[in-house]
N, C-alpha and C positions, 0 to 999 in steps of 0.2 A: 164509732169513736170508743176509745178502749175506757172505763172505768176511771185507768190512772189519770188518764186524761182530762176527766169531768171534774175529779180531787185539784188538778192540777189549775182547774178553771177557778174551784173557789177560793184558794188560794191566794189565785195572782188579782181575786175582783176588785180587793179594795185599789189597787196600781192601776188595774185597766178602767175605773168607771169614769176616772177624770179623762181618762183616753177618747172613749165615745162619745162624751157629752159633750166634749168642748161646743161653744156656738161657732157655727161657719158665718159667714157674710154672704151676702148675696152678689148674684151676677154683676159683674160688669162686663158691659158691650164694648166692643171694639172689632177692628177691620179685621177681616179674612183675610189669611196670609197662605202663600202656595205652599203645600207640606209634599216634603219627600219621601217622607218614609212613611211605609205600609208594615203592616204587625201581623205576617204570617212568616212560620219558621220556614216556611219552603224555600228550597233558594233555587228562582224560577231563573230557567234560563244557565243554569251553572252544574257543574255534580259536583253535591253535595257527599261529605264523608260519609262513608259508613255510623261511625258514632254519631251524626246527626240524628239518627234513627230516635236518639236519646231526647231530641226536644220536643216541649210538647207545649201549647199553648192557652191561655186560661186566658179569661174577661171578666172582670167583675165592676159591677158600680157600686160604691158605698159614699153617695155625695159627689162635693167637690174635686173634681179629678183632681186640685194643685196639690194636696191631701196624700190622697190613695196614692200616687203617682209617686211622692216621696218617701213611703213606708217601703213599698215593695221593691223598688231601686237599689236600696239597701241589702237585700236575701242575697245570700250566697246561692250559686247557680242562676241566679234570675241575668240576663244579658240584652234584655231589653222591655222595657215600660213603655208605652207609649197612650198617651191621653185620646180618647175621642170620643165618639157615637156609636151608640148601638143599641134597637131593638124598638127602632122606630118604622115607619112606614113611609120619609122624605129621603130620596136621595142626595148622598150626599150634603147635607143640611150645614147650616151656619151657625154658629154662636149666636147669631141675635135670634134665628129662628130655634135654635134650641132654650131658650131663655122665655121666649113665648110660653111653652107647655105644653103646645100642641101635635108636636111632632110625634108623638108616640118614643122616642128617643131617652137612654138615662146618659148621662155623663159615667163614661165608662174608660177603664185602662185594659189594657191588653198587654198579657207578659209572654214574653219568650221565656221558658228555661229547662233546666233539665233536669228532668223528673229523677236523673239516678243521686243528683247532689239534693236535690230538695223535691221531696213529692207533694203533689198538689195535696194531698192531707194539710199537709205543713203552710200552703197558700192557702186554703181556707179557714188553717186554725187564727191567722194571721185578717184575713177579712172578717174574721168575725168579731177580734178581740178590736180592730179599730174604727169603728164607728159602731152608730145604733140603731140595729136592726128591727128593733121594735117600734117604732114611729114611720108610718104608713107616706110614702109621699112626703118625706122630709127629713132634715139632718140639721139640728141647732135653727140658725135664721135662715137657710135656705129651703124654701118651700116650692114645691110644684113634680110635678110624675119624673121629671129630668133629673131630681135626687132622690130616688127613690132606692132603695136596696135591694139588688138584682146579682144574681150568679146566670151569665150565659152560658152554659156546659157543650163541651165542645164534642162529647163522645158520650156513649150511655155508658161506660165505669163513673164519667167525672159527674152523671147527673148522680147515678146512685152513690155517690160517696158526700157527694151535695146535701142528697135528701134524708142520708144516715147522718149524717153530723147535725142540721138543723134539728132534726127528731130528738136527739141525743140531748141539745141543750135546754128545748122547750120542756123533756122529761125530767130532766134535771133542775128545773128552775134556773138556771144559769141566770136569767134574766127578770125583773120584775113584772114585764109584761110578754105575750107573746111574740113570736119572733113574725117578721110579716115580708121578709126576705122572698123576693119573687127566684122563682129556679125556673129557669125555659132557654130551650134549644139556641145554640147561636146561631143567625140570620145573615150578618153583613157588622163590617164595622169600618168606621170611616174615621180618621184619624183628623184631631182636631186643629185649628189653627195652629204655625208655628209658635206663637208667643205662648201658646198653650205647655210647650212643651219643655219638661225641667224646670217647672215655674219657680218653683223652693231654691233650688241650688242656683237659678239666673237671678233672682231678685233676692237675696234674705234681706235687703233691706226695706223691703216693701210692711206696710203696715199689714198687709194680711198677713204675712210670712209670718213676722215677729209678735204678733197677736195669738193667731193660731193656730199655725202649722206647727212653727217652733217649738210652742210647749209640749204638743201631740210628738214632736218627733224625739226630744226628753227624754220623756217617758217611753215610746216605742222602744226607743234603743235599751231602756231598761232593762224590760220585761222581755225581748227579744236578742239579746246580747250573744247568747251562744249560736243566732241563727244567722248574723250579721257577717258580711264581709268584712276581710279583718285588715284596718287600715293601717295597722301600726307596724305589721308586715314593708312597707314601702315607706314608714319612715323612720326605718333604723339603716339609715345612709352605709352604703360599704366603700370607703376610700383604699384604693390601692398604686403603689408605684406602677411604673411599665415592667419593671424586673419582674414585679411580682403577679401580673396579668402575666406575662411571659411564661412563667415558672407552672403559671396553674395551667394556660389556656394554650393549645394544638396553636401552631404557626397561621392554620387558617383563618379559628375559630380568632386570634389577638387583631390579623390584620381587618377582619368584618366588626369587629366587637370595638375597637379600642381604634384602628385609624380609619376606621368609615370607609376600607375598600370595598366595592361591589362581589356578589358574587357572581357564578357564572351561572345561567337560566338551566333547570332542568338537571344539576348536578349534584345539589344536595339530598340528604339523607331521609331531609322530610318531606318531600315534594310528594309524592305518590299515596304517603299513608294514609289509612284511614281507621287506625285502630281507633279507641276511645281511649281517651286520657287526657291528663292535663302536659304543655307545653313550659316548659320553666327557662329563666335567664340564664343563660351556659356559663354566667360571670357568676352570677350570687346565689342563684336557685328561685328568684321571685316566681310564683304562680303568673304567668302573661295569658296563658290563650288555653281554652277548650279545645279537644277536638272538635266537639259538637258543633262547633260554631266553624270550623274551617273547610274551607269548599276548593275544584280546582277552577282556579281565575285563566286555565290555560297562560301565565305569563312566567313558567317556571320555578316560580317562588314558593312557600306556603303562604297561602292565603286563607285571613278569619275574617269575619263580619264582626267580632264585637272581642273586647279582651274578658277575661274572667273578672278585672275590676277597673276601671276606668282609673285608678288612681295609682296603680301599679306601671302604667302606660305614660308616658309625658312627652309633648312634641316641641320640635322646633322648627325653625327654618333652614332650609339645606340649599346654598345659594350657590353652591359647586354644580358647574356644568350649565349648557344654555340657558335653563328655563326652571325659576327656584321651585322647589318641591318640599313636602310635608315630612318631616326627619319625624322618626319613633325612633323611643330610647326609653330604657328601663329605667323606672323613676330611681330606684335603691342605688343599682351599680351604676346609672350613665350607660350604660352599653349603647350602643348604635344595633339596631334593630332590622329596619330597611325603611319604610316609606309607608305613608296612607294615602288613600286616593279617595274620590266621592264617587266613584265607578260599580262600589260593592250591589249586591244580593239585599232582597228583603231579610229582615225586619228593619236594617238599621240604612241599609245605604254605602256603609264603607269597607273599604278594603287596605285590608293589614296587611299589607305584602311583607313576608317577614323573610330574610335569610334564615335556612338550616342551620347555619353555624354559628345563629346566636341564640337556636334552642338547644334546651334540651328535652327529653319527651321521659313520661313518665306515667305508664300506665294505672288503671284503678287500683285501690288498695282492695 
């Protein structure tokens, strides 16, 4: 960790110490629920783009997953969180047996994303500044090995950029006391019940939420503003006549975009690429889809596993034709997109079937 970086730490400490300290709550048990998604970027079973090469995968525990899981959701390039287990010795384990203690297990997330938008530097500077690293086996009221503060490292760059930055803060005094941050190899991870997951954004009206996730994510967004996906992107709405879609948008790109005709499988523009780049709305320019994230679903379309920002993305119901189906459409212009399916690839599960003629493709800067 660079110098600027360590200035840059005492700086922001007075911002971040309410960050870490907040108290957590403790466990509550509840039933095990069947989870879908698994949290490796491979996408088994499918070929994956070339620019996939770009993802890469990070696990960290720092406490309460409902927590971690809402901070890092947030990072630009990040395209999937997922809450679970890891670094235990119980297959497969349950929330009530992880609650125990005894599993050898922390409560841990697992990210998908890409390293060329945000390097895992920038994931760590981020695990460090939000909880506290320095209390052995615990985070606020939650106590026991299962919150404990852990970096799984996925490769030996990510352990030695782990064990350089930990070194970095301890010499620094960054912190009052020493840091006690476990770093070791990843193992296995098992992804946690589904109520587990998106806990912040499914419940904000839960008293944890509003106690103290909420004030943590406040301040998160603070201190981490420039690194944030940017929402206000998707709510500066674009109204336009038909004339004037007509005027801007190819006769094809109007009748897929604007009257919801289908295209034909196998014929558009982006079905085969596999460059790296980001994917934009052919009506307004919204950021929609990664390369990194698009695989061939063999169904002629482009197909992604996750969009660049969930909030750019908006569905409805498409009850045209036998059997209603899951409509995408770009939250800004409306545009008609194509369809999502529960059919996708790991990490996430789903599949963005999108028509070529409502992207537009736009390689790296």
């Amino acid at each position: 960790m660079s110098d600027r970086v360590m200035v840059d730490w005492a700086r922001r400490a007075p911002q971040l110490v309410s960050v870490v300290l907040l108290a957590g709550f403790t466990c509550l048990i509840g039933a095990r629920g069947a989870v879908a998604r698994a949290a490796q970027p491979e996408v088994a079973g499918k070929q994956a783009s070339r620019a996939s090469d770009e993802l890469e995968t990070a696990t960290f525990g720092g406490g309460c997953f409902w927590c971690t899981e809402a901070f890092f959701e947030e990072l630009t390039g990040v395209y999937s969180v997922v809450a679970g287990y890891s670094g235990g010795f119980v297959e497969n384990p349950s929330y009530q047996q992880i609650c125990t203690g005894t599993t050898g297990h922390a409560e841990v997330i697992q990210i998908v994303f890409n390293a060329r938008i945000v390097p895992y530097e920038d994931l760590l500077e981020v695990f460090w500044k939000t909880h506290d690293p320095t209390t052995l086996n615990r985070q606020g009221a939650d106590v026991g090995p299962q919150y404990r503060s852990v970096i799984f490292h996925h490769n030996e760059r990510q352990r030695q950029l782990a064990e350089q930055y930990k070194r970095k803060l301890d010499e620094s005094r960054a912190f009052d006391a020493p840091i006690v941050t476990e770093i070791s190899p990843f193992q296995s991870f098992y992804p946690a019940e589904n109520y587990h997951q998106d806990y912040f954004e499914g419940n904000p009206k839960e008293r944890y939420c509003q106690v103290v996730i909420a004030p943590k994510m406040t301040k998160f967004r603070k201190v981490f503003r420039e690194k944030l996906k940017a929402a206000s992107d998707a709510g500066r709405r674009v109204t336009k006549s038909n004339a004037q879609w007509k005027a801007q948008l190819t006769d094809q790109q109007f009748r897929v975009t604007r009257q919801k005709e289908a295209e034909q499988p196998f014929s558009g523009e982006h079905v085969s690429s596999t460059a790296p780049g980001t994917y934009l709305c052919v009506g307004c320019g919204l950021p929609l889809y990664d390369a990194a994230t698009k695989y061939d679903a063999g169904s002629g379309w482009p197909s992604f596993w996750a969009p660049v920002n969930k909030d750019h993305v908006m569905t409805a119901m498409d009850r045209r034709g036998s059997q209603p189906r899951t409509e995408l459409k770009c939250t800004r212009c409306g545009a008609h997109l194509g369809h999502l399916y529960n059919d996708g690839p790991p990490p996430t599960g789903s599949r963005h079937s999108v028509y070529s003629a409502a992207l537009k493709f736009e390689p790296p800067r």
